[in-house]
C-alpha positions in Angstrom: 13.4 30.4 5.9 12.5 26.8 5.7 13.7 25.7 9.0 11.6 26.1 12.4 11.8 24.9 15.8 7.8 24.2 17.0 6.7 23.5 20.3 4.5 20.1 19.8 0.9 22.0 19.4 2.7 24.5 16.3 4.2 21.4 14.7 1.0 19.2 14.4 -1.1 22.4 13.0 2.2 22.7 10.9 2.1 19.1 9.5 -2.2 19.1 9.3 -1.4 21.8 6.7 1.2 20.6 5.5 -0.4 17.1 5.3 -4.4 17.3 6.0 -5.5 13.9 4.5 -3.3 12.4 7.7 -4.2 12.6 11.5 -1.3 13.7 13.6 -1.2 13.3 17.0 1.7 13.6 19.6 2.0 10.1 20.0 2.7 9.7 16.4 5.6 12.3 17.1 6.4 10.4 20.2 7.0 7.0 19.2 8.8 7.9 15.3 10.8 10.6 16.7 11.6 11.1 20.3 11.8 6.9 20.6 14.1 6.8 18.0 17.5 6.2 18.6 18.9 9.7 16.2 15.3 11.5 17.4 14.9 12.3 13.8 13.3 10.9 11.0 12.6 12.1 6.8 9.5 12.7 6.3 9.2 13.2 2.2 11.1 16.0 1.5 11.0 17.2 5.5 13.1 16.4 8.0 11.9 16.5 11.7 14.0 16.4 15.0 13.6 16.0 18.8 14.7 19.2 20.2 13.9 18.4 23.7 11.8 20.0 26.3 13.7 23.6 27.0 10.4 24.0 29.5 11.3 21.6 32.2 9.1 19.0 33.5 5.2 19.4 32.3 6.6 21.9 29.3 6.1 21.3 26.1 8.4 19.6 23.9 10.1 21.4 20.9 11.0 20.2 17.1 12.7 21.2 14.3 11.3 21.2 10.9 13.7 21.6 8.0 14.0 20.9 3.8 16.7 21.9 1.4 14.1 21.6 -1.4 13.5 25.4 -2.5 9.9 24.7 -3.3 9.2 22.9 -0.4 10.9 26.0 2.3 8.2 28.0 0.3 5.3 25.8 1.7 6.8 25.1 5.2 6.9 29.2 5.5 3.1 29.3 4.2 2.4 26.2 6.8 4.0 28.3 9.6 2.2 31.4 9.2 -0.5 30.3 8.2 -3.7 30.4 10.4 -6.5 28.5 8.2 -5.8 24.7 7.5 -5.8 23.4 4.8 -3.5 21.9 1.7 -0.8 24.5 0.6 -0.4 24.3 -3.5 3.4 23.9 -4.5 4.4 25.7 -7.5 3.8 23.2 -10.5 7.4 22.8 -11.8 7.8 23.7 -15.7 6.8 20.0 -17.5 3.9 19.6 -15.2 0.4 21.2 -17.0 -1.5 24.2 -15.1 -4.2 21.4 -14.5 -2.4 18.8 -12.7 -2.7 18.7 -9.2 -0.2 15.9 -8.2 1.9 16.8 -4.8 4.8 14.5 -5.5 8.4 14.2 -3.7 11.0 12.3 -4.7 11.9 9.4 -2.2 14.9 7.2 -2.7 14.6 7.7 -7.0 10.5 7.1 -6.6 7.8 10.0 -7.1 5.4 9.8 -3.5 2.4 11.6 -2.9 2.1 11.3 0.8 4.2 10.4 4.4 2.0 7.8 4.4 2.9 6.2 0.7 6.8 6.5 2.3 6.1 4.5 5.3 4.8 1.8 3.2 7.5 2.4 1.3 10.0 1.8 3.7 8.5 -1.4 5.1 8.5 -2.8 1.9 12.3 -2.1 0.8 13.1 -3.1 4.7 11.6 -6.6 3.7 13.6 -6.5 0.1 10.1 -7.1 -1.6 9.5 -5.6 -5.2 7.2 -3.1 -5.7 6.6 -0.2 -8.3 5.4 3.1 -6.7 2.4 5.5 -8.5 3.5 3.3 -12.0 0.6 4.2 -14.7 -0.3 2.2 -17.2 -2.8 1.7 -20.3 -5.5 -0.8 -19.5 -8.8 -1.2 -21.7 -12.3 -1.0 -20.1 -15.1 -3.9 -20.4 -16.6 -1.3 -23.1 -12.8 -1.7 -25.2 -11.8 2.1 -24.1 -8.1 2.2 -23.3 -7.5 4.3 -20.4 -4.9 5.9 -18.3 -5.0 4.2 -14.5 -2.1 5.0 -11.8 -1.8 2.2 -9.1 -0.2 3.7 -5.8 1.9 0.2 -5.3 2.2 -2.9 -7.9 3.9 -5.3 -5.3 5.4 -8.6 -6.8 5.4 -11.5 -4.0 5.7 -15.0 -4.5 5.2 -15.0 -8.4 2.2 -12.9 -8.1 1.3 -9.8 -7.9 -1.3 -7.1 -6.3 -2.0 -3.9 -6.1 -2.2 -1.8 -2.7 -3.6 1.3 -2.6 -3.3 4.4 0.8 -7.0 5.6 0.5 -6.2 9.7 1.8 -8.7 12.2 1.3 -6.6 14.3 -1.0 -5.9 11.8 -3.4 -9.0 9.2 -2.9 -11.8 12.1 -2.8 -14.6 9.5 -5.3 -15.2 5.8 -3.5 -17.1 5.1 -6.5 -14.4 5.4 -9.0 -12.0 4.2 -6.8 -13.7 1.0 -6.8 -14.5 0.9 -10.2 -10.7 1.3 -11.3 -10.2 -1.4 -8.9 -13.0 -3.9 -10.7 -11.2 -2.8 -14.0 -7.6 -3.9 -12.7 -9.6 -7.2 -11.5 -10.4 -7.7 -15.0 -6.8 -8.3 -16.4 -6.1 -10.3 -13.3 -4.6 -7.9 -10.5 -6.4 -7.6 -7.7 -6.8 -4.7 -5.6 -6.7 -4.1 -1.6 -7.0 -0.6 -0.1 -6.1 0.7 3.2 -6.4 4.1 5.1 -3.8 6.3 5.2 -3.9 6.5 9.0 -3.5 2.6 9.3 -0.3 3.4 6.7 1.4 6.2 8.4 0.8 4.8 11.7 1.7 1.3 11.7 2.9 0.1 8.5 4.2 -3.0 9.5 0.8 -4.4 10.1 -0.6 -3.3 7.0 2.2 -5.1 5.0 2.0 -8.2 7.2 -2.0 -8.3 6.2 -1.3 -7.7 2.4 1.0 -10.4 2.2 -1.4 -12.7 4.2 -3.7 -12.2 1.0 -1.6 -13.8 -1.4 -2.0 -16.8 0.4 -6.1 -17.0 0.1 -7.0 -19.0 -2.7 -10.5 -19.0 -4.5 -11.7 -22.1 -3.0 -11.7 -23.4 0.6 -8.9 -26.0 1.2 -12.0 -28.3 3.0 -13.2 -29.0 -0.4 -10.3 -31.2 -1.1 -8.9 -32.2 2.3 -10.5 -36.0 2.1 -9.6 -36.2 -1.0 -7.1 -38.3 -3.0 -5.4 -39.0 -6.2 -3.5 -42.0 -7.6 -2.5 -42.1 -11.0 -1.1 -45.8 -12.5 -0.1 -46.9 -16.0 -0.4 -50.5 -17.3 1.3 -52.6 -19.3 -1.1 -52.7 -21.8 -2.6 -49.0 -21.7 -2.1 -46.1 -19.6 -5.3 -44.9 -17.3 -6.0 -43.0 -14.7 -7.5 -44.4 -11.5 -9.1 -41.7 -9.0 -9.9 -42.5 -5.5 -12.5 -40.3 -3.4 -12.6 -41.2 0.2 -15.6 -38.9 1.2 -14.5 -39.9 5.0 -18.2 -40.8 5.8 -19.4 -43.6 8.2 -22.5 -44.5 6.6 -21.2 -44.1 2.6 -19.2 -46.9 1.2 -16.4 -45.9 -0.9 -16.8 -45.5 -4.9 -15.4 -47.9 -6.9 -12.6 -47.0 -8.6 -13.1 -45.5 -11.9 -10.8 -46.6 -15.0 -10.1 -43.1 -17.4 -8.9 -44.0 -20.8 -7.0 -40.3 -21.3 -8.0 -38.3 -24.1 -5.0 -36.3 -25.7 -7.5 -33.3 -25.6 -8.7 -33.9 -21.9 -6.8 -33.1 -18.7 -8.0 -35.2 -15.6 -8.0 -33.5 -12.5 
C-alpha cells in the first residue's frame, strides 16, 4: 500500500489524478528524473524513482511511486485503481472545517498546494531569496471591507516586494476574482504577476529569472530623463538651486539657467 512501480503510461494517468491542474508528459519525467544524477526527485509528499526499462530496447520504462504520509498512501491507492480522472479528496485532518477544500503538503516547514508551487519553491531557496509561501493576510477593500486574501508567494528582492501567483485550474477556477484580488493588493502597493502552472512545474528557472526582471521596470521610461542634467550650487550670499536642461536639439538653444530661491516647504527636483 502506498508504494507502486508504473510503467511510464500508468504513472502519468497516476499523477493527472493525482495532480490534474498540471500537464504531465514523459519528457517531464525524462528530464527531472531519469536525467538526474540519483534518478529520483520529491514531489510534495511523493517520491518518484527511475526504475529502469526491465523491457529492453523500445520497452517501456518503469517508476516507483512512494509516501510515508498515511493520508497520502490512501490517495496514491485511490490514483492507482482508479479509472476516471480526476482530483482525489484527502481526508480533511481534525482542525480543518468540513468546507475547506485546501490540498496542502508540508514542504521544508511551508504549507504547498501543488508540485508546481514546490518547484518555484525550490528555485527561490536555491537563489537564497525571501519569500513567504500561501501567507494570508487582512487587507481592506476600496469600499473599507477588511477581508481575508492568501498570496501564493510574497517575494522580498532588492528592498521591494511582489507577489507571484501559479495560476492552476484547481486553485485559480474565477479569472475575474483572481484579478480583482490582484487590483486590491495593487492598492496597498504590492503588485501582482501570475504565471501558469505548466510554465512553473516545467521550467521554473525562467519564471523566476522573468519575475525578478520586473523589479527592475520603473513607472516611467528612462528616455525621459536621459538628456537631462542637474547641478545644484550654493553661494556665499544665499543658497539656490541652478537646473540645467540640455534638450540635445540642433535647432533649440539651450534655457537659461534658472535661479530657485528654496522654499523650506518645496522640494526641487
Amino acid at each position: 500500500m502506498g508504494d507502486y512501480i508504473l510503467d511510464t503510461t500508468l504513472m502519468l494517468k497516476v499523477l493527472s489524478r493525482l495532480a490534474p491542474q498540471q500537464v504531465w508528459t514523459s519528457d517531464w519525467l525524462q528530464a527531472n528524473i531519469r536525467k538526474k544524477a540519483d534518478q529520483k526527485m520529491i514531489l510534495g509528499p511523493y517520491i518518484i524513482e527511475y526504475k529502469g526499462q526491465p523491457g529492453g530496447y523500445k520497452a517501456q520504462h518503469t517508476w516507483r511511486i512512494h509516501t510515508n504520509n498515511v493520508r497520502e498512501k490512501v490517495r496514491l491507492d485511490e490514483a492507482v485503481k482508479s479509472k476516471t480522472p480526476g482530483l482525489i479528496p484527502t481526508q480533511q485532518p481534525p482542525h480543518q472545517s468540513s468546507g475547506s477544500t485546501d490540498e496542502t503538503f508540508t514542504w521544508n516547514g511551508l504549507q504547498l498546494r501543488s508540485p508546481a508551487e514546490q518547484k518555484i519553491a525550490e528555485e527561490l531557496e536555491k537563489r537564497q531569496i525571501l519569500f513567504f509561501a500561501n501567507s494570508r493576510c487582512r487587507i481592506t477593500t476600496r469600499i473599507g471591507i477588511t477581508e481575508t486574501k492568501e498570496a501564493d508567494f510574497l517575494i522580498y528582492y532588492k528592498a521591494n516586494s511582489r507577489i507571484l501567483e501559479v495560476d492552476g485550474q484547481e486553485y485559480h477556477q474565477s479569472a475575474a476574482k483572481d484579478h480583482q484580488r490582484d487590483r486590491l493588493f495593487e492598492r496597498h502597493g504590492i503588485r501582482c504577476t501570475r504565471f501558469t502552472a505548466n510554465e512553473c512545474l516545467n521550467d521554473p528557472a525562467n519564471v523566476i529569472d522573468e519575475f525578478l526582471e520586473l523589479f527592475d521596470v520603473t513607472q516611467f521610461p528612462s528616455e525621459v530623463y536621459k538628456n537631462e542634467s542637474i547641478k545644484t550650487g550654493v553661494s556665499a550670499e544665499e543658497k539656490t538651486t541652478t537646473i540645467d536642461i540640455n534638450v540635445n536639439q540642433k535647432n533649440t538653444p539651450s534655457p537659461r539657467p534658472l535661479k530657485i530661491v528654496p522654499n523650506p516647504d518645496v522640494i526641487p527636483f
